[in-house]
C-alpha positions, -999 to 999 in steps of 0.1 A, spaced: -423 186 63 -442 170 92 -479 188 102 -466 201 138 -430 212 119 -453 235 96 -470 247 131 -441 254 145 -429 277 114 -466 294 112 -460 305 149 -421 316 145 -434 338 116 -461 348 134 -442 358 169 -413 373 142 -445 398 132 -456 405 164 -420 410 177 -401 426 150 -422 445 125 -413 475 131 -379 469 129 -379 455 100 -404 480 81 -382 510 97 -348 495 88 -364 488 51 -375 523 46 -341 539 59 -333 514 23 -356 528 1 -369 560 15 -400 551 2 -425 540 27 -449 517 -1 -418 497 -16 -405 493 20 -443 481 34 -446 457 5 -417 445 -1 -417 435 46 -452 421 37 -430 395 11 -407 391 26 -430 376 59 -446 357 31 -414 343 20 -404 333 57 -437 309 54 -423 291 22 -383 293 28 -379 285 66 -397 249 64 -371 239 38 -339 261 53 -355 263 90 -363 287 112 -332 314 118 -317 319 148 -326 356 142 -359 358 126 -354 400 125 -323 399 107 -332 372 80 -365 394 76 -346 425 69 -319 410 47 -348 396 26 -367 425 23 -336 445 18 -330 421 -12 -365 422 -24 -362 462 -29 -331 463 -44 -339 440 -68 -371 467 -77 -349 492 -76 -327 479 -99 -353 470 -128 -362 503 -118 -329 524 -122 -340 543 -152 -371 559 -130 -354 558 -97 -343 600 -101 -382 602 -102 -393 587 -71 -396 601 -41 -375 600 -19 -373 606 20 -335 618 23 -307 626 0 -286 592 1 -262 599 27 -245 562 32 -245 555 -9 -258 528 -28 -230 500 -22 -247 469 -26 -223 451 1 -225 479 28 -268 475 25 -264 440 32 -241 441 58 -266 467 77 -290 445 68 -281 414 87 -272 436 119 -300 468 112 -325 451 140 -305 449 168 -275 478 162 -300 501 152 -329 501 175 -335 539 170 -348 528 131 -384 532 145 -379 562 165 -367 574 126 -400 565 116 -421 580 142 -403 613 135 -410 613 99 -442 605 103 -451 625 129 -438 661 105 -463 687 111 -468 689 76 -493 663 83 -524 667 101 -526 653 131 -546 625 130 -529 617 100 -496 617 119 -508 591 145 -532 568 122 -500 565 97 -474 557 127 -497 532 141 -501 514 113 -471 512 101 -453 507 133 -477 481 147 -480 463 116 -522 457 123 -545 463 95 -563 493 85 -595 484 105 -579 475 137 -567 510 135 -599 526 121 -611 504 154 -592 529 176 -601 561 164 -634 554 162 -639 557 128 -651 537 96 -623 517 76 -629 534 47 -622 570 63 -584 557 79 -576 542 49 -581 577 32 -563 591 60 -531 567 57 -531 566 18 -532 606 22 -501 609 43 -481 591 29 -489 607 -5 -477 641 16 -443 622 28 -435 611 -10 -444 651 -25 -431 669 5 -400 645 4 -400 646 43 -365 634 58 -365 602 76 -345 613 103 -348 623 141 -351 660 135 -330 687 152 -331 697 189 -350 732 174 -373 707 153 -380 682 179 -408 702 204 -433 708 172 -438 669 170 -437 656 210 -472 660 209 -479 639 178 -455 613 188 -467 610 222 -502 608 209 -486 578 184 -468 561 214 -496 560 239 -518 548 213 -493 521 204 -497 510 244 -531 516 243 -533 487 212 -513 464 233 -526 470 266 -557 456 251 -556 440 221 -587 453 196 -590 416 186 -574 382 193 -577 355 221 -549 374 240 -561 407 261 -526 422 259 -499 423 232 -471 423 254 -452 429 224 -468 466 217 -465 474 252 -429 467 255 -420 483 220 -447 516 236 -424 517 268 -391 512 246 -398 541 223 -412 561 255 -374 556 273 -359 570 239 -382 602 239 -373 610 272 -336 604 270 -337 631 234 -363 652 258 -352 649 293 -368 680 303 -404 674 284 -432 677 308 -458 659 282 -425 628 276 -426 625 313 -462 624 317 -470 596 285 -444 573 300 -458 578 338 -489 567 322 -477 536 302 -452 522 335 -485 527 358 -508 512 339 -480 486 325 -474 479 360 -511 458 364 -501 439 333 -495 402 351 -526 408 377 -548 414 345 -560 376 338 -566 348 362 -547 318 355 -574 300 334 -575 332 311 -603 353 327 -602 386 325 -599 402 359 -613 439 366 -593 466 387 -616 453 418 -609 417 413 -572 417 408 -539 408 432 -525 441 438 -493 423 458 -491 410 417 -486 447 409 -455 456 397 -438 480 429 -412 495 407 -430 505 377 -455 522 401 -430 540 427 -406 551 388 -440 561 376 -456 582 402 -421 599 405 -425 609 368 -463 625 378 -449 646 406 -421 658 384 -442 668 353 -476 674 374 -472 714 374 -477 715 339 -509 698 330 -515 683 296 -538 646 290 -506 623 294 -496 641 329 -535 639 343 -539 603 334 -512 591 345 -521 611 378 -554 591 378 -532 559 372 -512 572 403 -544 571 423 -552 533 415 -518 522 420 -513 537 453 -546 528 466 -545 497 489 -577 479 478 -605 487 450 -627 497 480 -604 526 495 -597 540 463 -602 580 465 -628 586 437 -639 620 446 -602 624 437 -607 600 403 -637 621 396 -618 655 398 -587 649 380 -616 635 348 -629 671 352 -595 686 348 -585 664 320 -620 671 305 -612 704 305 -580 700 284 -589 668 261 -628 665 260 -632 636 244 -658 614 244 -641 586 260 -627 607 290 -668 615 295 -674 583 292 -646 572 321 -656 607 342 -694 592 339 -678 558 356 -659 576 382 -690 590 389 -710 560 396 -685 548 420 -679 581 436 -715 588 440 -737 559 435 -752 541 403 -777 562 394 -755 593 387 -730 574 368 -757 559 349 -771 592 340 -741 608 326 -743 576 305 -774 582 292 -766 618 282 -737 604 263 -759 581 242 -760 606 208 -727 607 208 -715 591 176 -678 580 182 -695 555 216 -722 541 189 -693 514 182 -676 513 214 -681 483 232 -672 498 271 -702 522 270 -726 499 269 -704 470 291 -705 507 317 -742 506 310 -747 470 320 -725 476 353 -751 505 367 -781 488 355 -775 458 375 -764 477 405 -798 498 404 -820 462 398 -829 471 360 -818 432 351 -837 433 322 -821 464 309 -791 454 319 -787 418 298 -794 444 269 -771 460 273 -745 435 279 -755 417 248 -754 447 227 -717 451 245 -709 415 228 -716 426 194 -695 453 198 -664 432 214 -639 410 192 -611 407 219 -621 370 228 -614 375 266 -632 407 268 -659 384 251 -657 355 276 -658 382 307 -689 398 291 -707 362 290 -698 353 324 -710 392 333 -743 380 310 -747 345 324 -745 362 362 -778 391 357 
């Protein structure tokens, strides 16, 4: 095979990761209700991909090969495995059989005909029996398909501590023998919580990428604003559904406006708001004032959201307004990131040297020690208030902190400016 043939198969199996992951993991576990076997035997099956589809070529459906393979891999475990199989866990009692023919049938069609795998696999992992963090650590990575640090990255936490976490919860799954299943209208409200909090942090990893030379994984986002649609359809009525998908369509909606066409990373002030997306914003903000009498963290960002997108230019943007709905939302999710974002609303609301001190009286806090945008916020007052020096500090110490290569090259050009 010629070098740029080999390229070209590297990037189809990489796309095919980016694109169908979760399809394939989800339609492999429905398989063998075991989420280990079905993560390992997706993981050789990409593998495969890298060695088969330079000799065979690349498939016209990458998903479906995936999931056929994988489905193959797992049955053939399952069958050196029949003696032990009563003693594994399992997710479900088998409720389509174990006909060879009928698995690989699903298989070739799973990815497409049954798009609601991975809402499957949100459910089950989102079963109160796990603790909450667990819930949405587990989903993410398993649904995303990232590594254990890129979603250690996200929490805010060490690698070591979210690997715990995910080898935990799935431990619970296999004892508990949780059903992989959407669960009952009466079962459903206990989880919308946890699988909101598992679908906005999906969007939140694609929206901007941890790592990578790409600033968003359009990929995530879609999937995010997929699953989203699906949640409301089962919930039509669920203020906190209605709120997490106003927030992902509002924030979705600056997607194309978000890099210049060389690649730069363009801030909220510098972008083309006619590049805005009109019907994301007006389906959006229709979504706030429905859910906005009951106020929960998806339903008050996406109000803040509501307030950028309907704001004619950076400069007329009401933040006395910004800064007031933080102060609501810190009263019902006070987390150190919405300080951090009240503290920036702040500064613009009421000048540098207030934001900047809000700053400052987050610097203990141990979840921003790591977190590249508290410092980068740093940098933005300290320049505005003449502190240069302090200022290039900070930015640097922003760069160590960054591995998204456009944040990175925005950060230098911020650097190379003071």
């Amino acid at each position: 095979m010629q070098g740029s043939e080999m390229v070209d198969v590297t990037a189809a199996v990489a796309q095919a990761h980016r694109r169908e992951w979760a399809y394939v993991l989800a339609a492999t576990v429905r398989l063998t209700r075991n989420l280990d076997l079905a993560e390992e035997c997706v993981q050789d099956a990409y593998s495969r991909a890298l060695t088969d589809w330079p000799r065979s070529g690349i498939p016209s459906n990458p998903a479906a090969w995936l999931t056929t393979d994988a489905h193959r891999l797992a049955l053939d475990v399952l069958r050196r495995e029949m003696t032990l199989r009563r003693a594994l866990p399992l997710l479900v009692e088998d409720e389509v059989g174990s006909d060879t023919a009928e698995l690989a049938l699903d298989a070739i069609e799973v990815a497409r005909s049954i798009p609601d795998d991975r809402l499957r696999l949100i459910c089950t992992c989102c079963h109160p029996a796990l603790a909450r963090e667990a819930q949405v650590a587990l989903t993410l990575r398993l649904m995303c398909g990232v590594t254990t640090a890129e979603v250690a990255r996200a929490f805010l936490v060490s690698e070591s501590t979210m690997a715990a976490r995910i080898t935990r919860a799935k431990k619970k799954i296999a004892i508990a023998r949780i059903p992989y299943r959407v669960p009952s209208a009466a079962e459903l409200p206990e989880r919308v919580d946890a699988i909101c909090a598992v679908l906005h942090l999906l969007f939140t990893t694609g929206h901007t990428a941890p790592s990578g030379d790409a600033l968003v994984r359009n990929d995530l986002c879609d999937r995010a604003v997929q699953l989203a649609r699906m949640m409301a359809a089962l919930t039509p009525d669920n203020p906190t559904v209605q709120g997490v998908l106003a927030l992902m369509l509002l924030t979705d909606a600056r997607r194309s406006a978000r890099t210049a066409p060389d690649g730069r990373m363009l801030t909220l002030a510098e972008q083309n708001r006619d590049d805005w997306d009109r019907d994301a914003i007006a389906e959006g903000v229709a979504l706030v004032r429905s859910a906005l009498p009951h106020v929960d963290r998806y339903t008050l960002q996406a109000a803040i959201a509501a307030v950028h997108a309907e704001s004619p230019s950076f400069d007329e943007t009401d933040w006395v307004e910004v800064t007031g709905l933080y102060e609501l939302l810190i009263r019902v999710w006070p987390s150190p990131v919405v300080h951090l974002n009240h503290a920036i609303a702040v500064g613009f609301a009421h000048g540098a040297a207030r934001g900047l001190a809000l700053l400052d009286a987050l610097a203990g806090e141990p979840a921003l020690a790591a977190y590249g945008y508290f410092e980068a916020s740093r940098a933005h007052f300290l320049y505005e208030l003449g502190r240069v020096d302090e200022s290039q500090t900070a930015y640097r110490t922003a760069l160590l902190l960054t591995e998204n290569e456009v944040e990175r090259r925005y950060l230098l050009d911020k650097l190379d400016g003071t």
